[in-house]
C-alpha positions as CSV (number, residue, x, y, z in Angstrom):
1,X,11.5,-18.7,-4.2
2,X,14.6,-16.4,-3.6
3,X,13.7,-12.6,-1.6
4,X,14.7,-11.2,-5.0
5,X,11.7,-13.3,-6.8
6,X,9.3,-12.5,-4.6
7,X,6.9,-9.7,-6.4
8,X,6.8,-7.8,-3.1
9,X,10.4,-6.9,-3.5
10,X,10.2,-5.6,-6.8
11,X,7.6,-2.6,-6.5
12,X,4.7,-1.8,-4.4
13,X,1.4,-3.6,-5.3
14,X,-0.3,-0.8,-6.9
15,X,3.0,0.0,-8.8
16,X,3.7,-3.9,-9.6
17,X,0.1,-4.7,-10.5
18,X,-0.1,-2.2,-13.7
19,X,-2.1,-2.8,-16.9
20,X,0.4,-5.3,-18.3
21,X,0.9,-7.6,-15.1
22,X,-2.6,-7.5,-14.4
23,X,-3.5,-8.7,-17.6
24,X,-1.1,-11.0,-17.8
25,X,-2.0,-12.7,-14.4
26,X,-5.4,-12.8,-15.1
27,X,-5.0,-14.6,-18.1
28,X,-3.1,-17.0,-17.1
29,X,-4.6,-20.5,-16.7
30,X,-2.5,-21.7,-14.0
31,X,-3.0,-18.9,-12.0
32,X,-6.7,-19.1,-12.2
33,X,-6.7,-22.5,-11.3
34,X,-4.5,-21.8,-8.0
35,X,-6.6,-19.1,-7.3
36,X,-9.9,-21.5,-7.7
37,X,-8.1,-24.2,-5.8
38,X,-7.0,-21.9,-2.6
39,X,-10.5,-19.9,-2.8
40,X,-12.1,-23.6,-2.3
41,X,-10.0,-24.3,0.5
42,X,-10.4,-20.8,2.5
43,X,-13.8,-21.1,1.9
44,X,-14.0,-24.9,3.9
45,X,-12.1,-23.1,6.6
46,X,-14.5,-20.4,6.9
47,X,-16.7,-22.8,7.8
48,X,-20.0,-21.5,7.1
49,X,-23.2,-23.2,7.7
50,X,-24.5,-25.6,5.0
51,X,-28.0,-24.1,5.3
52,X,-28.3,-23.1,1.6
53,X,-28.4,-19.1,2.9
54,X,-25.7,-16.9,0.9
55,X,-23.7,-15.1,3.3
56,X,-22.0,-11.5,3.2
57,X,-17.9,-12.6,2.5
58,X,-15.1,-9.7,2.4
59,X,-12.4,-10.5,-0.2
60,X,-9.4,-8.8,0.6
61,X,-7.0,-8.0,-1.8
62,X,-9.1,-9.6,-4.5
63,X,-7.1,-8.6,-8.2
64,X,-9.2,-9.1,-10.7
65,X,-11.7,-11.0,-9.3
66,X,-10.4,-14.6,-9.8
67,X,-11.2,-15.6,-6.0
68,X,-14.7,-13.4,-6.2
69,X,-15.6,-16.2,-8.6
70,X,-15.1,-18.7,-6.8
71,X,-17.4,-17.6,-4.1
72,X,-19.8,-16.7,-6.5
73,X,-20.4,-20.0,-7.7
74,X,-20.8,-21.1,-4.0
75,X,-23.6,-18.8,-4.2
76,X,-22.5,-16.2,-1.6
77,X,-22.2,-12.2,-2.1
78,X,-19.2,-10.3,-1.8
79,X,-17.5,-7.4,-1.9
80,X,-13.9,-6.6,-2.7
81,X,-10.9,-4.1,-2.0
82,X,-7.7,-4.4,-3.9
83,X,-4.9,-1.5,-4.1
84,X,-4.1,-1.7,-8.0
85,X,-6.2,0.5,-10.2
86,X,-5.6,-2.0,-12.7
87,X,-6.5,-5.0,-11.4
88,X,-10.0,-4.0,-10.7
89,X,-10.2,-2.2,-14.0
90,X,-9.9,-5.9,-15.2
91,X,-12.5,-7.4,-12.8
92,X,-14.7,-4.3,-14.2
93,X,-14.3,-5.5,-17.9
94,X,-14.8,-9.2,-16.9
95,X,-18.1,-8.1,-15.4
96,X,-17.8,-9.9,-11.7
97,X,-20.3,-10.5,-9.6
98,X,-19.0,-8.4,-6.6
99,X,-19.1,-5.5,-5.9
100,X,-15.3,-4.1,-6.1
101,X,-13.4,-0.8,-4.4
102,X,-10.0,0.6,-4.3
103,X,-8.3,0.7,-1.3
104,X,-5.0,0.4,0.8
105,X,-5.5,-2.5,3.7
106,X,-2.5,-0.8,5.8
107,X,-4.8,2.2,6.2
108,X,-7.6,-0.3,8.0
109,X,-11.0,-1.2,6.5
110,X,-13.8,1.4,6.0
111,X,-16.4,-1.1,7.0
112,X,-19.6,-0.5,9.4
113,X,-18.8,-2.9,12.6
114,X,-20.1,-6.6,12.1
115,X,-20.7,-6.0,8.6
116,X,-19.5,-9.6,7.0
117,X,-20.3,-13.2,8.1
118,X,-16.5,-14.1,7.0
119,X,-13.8,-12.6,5.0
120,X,-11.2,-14.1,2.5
121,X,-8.2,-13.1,1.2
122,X,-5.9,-14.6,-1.4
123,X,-2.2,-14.4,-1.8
124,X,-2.3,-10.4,-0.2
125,X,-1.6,-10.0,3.0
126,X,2.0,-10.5,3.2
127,X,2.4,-7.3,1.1
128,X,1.6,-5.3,4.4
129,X,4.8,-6.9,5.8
130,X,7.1,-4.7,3.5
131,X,8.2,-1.2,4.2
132,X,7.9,-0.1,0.5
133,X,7.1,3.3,0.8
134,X,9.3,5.7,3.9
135,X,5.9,6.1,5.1
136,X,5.1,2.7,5.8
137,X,5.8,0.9,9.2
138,X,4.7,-2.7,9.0
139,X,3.5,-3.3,12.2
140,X,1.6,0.0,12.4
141,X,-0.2,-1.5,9.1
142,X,-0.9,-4.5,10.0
143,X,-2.5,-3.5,13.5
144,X,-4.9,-0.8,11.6
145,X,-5.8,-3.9,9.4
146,X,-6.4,-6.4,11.6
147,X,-8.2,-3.8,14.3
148,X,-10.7,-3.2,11.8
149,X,-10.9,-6.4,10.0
150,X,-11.9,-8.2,13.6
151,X,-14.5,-5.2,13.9
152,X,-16.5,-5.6,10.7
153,X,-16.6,-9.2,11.2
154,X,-19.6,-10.8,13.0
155,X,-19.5,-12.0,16.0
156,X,-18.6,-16.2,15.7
157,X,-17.4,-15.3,11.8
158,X,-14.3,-16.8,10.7
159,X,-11.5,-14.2,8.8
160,X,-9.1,-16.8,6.4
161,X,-5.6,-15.3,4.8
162,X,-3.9,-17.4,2.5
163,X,-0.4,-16.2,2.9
164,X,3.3,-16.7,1.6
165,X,4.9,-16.1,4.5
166,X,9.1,-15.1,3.2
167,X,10.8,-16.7,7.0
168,X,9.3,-17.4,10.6
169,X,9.7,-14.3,11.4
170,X,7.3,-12.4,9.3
171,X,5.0,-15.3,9.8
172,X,5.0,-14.7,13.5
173,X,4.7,-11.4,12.7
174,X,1.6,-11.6,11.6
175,X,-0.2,-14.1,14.0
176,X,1.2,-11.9,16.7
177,X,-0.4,-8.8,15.5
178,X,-3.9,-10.8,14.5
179,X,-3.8,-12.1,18.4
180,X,-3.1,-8.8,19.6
181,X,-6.4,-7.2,18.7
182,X,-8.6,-9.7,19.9
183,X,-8.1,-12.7,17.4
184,X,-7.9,-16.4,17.9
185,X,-7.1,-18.9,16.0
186,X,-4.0,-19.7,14.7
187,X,-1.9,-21.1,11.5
188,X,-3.4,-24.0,9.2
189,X,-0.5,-25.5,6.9
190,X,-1.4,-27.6,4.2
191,X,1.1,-30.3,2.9
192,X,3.9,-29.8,4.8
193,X,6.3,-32.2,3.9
194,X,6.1,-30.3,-0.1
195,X,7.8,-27.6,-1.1
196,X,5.7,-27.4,-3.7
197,X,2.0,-27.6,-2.4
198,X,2.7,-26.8,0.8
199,X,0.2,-23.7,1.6
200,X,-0.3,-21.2,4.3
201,X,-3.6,-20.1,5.8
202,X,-4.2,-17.8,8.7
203,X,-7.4,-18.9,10.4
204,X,-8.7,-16.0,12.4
205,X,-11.8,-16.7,14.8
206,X,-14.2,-13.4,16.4
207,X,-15.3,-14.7,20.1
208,X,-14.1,-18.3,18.6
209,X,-12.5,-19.1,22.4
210,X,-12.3,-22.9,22.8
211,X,-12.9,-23.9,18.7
212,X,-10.2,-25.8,17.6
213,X,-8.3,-25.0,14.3
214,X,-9.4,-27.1,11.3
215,X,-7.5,-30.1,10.2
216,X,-4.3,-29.2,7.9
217,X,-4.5,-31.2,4.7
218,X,-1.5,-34.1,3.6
219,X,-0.7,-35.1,6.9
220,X,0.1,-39.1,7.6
221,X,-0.2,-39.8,3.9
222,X,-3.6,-38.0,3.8
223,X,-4.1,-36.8,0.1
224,X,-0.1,-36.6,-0.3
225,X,2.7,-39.2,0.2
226,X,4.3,-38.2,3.3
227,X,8.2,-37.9,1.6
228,X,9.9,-38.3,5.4
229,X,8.2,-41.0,7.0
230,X,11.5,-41.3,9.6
231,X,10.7,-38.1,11.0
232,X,8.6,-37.3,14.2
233,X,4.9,-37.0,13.5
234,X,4.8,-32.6,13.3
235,X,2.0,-30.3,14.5
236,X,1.4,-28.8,11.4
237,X,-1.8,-26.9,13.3
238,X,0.3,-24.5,14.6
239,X,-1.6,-23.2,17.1
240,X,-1.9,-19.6,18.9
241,X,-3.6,-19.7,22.1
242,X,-5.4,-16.4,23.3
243,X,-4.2,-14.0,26.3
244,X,-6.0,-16.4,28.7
245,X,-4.6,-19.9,27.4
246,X,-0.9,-17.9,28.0
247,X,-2.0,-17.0,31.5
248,X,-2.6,-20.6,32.4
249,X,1.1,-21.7,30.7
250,X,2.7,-19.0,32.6
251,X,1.4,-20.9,35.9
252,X,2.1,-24.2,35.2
253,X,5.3,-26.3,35.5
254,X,5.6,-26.3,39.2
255,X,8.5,-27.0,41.3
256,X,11.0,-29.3,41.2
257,X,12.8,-31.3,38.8
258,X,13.7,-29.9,35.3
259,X,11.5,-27.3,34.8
260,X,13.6,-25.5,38.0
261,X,16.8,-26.2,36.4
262,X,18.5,-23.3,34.5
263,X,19.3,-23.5,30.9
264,X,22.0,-22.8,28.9
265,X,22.0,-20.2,25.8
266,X,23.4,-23.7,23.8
267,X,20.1,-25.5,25.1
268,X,17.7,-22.5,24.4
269,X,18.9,-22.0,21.1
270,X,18.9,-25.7,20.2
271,X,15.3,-26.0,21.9
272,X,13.9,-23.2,19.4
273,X,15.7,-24.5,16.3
274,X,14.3,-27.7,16.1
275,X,10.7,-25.8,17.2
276,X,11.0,-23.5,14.1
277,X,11.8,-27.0,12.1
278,X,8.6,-28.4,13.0
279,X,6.4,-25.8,12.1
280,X,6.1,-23.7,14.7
281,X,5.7,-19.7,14.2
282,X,5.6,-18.6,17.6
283,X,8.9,-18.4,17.9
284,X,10.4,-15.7,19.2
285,X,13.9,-14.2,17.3
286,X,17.4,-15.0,18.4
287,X,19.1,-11.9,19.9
288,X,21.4,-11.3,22.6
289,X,19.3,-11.3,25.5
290,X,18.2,-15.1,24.7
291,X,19.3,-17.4,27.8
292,X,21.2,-14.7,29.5
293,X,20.5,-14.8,33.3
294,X,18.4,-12.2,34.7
295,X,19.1,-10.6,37.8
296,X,17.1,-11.9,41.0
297,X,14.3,-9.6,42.3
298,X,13.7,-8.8,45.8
């Protein structure tokens, strides 16, 4: 998918989602399968307890109410904020389960503090990531969102954002600001070796220090052939450690040998390439400061 395809370039979500295109992508079968199929799959990364108890879920960004659905018949309650007047007009006349609200995400969620036991969201979040309006600073958006989406969550609740992330940047972009604010967890990516089924999920923990990320699907010929058998076995669970897993990489690699030695802009450049090419969204952005020799301290 070209920038120019993506919807996000073409209008604003509230302008892009009117009566028509709402309509239209409700009604469309292979949408509301995809939307089934990824609501099933955040919802066995939120990891809930199989006690038979229906839990409180936040739907971000939830249209028409195709992913609301879905967590209906998994017997939980939810409620749902989307930005298009028209889209929930359309979960209205279907008569959903949840209830439903309009609301911007950038502006942060009006939400009493531990409120949910887990929130979803479906194919929305990367919206935030676009300066659509003159008023509209991406990162200022996204840390209102994520401040108040890690304070309405419970404490031990699980947050997952299915996302279509446009490069590594803006994917890194949006791990960094979830981390900032108090998150852990990290990114789940789901058949890597397709372009085709390969999906994104943010996995987003609340006081989750030391729980691992679940397993990514299609890995090593699990549920999909793996089409580049050749290749080095990849760490699809790319993982974000906390402020205090940094701390204890910042100490480590002691003296001597080659993690003393200096290295060159060529070697740091190569190094990150082939990190980006496994998977990795941590990554920080080539500019003109990378591998340039800083000045010794006294």
């Amino acid at each position: 998918m070209g920038r120019h395809d993506r919807p996000e370039h073409a209008a604003p979500p509230e302008i892009f989602y009117n009566d028509t295109e709402a309509r239209k992508y409700t009604e469309n079968s292979r949408i509301i399968k995809i939307q089934q199929q990824l609501t099933e799959r955040a919802l066995e990364l939120l990891a809930l307890p199989d006690d038979g108890t229906p839990r409180l879920l936040l739907d971000l960004g939830c249209g028409s109410g195709l992913s609301g659905e879905a967590l209906t018949e998994s017997g939980h309650i939810w409620i749902g904020t989307d930005i298009s007047v028209s889209m929930l007009e359309v979960a209205q006349d279907r008569e959903v389960e949840g209830d439903v609200a309009l609301h911007d995400l950038g502006h942060g969620l009006p939400f009493r503090p531990g409120s949910f036991d887990g929130a979803i969201s479906i194919s929305a979040v990367q919206w935030l990531c676009n300066a659509d309006k003159t008023i509209n600073e991406p990162r200022i958006r996204l840390k209102r969102f994520f401040q108040t989406l890690y304070a309405c969550l419970s404490k031990g609740s699980r947050a997952v954002l299915q996302i279509y992330p446009e490069n590594t940047e803006q994917a890194s972009m949006l791990v960094g600001a979830a981390m900032k604010v108090g998150f852990t967890g990290g990114l789940v990516v789901d058949f890597p070796h397709s372009t085709r089924a390969k999906k994104y999920f943010l996995v987003l923990m609340v006081g989750g220090a030391g729980a691992s990320l679940p397993n990514a699907k299609g890995i090593n010929g699990e549920g999909e052939p793996n089409d580049d058998e050749d290749d080095e076995e990849e760490d699809t669970q790319v993982r974000v450690l906390d402020r205090r897993s940094k701390k204890r990489r910042k100490g480590s690699g002691g003296g001597g040998g080659q993690g003393n030695k200096v290295k060159s802009r060529e070697w740091i450049l190569k190094k990150k390439d082939k990190q980006r090419h496994k998977g990795s969204y941590s990554v920080k952005p080539d500019s003109k400061y990378t591998g340039r020799k800083r000045k010794d301290r006294f």
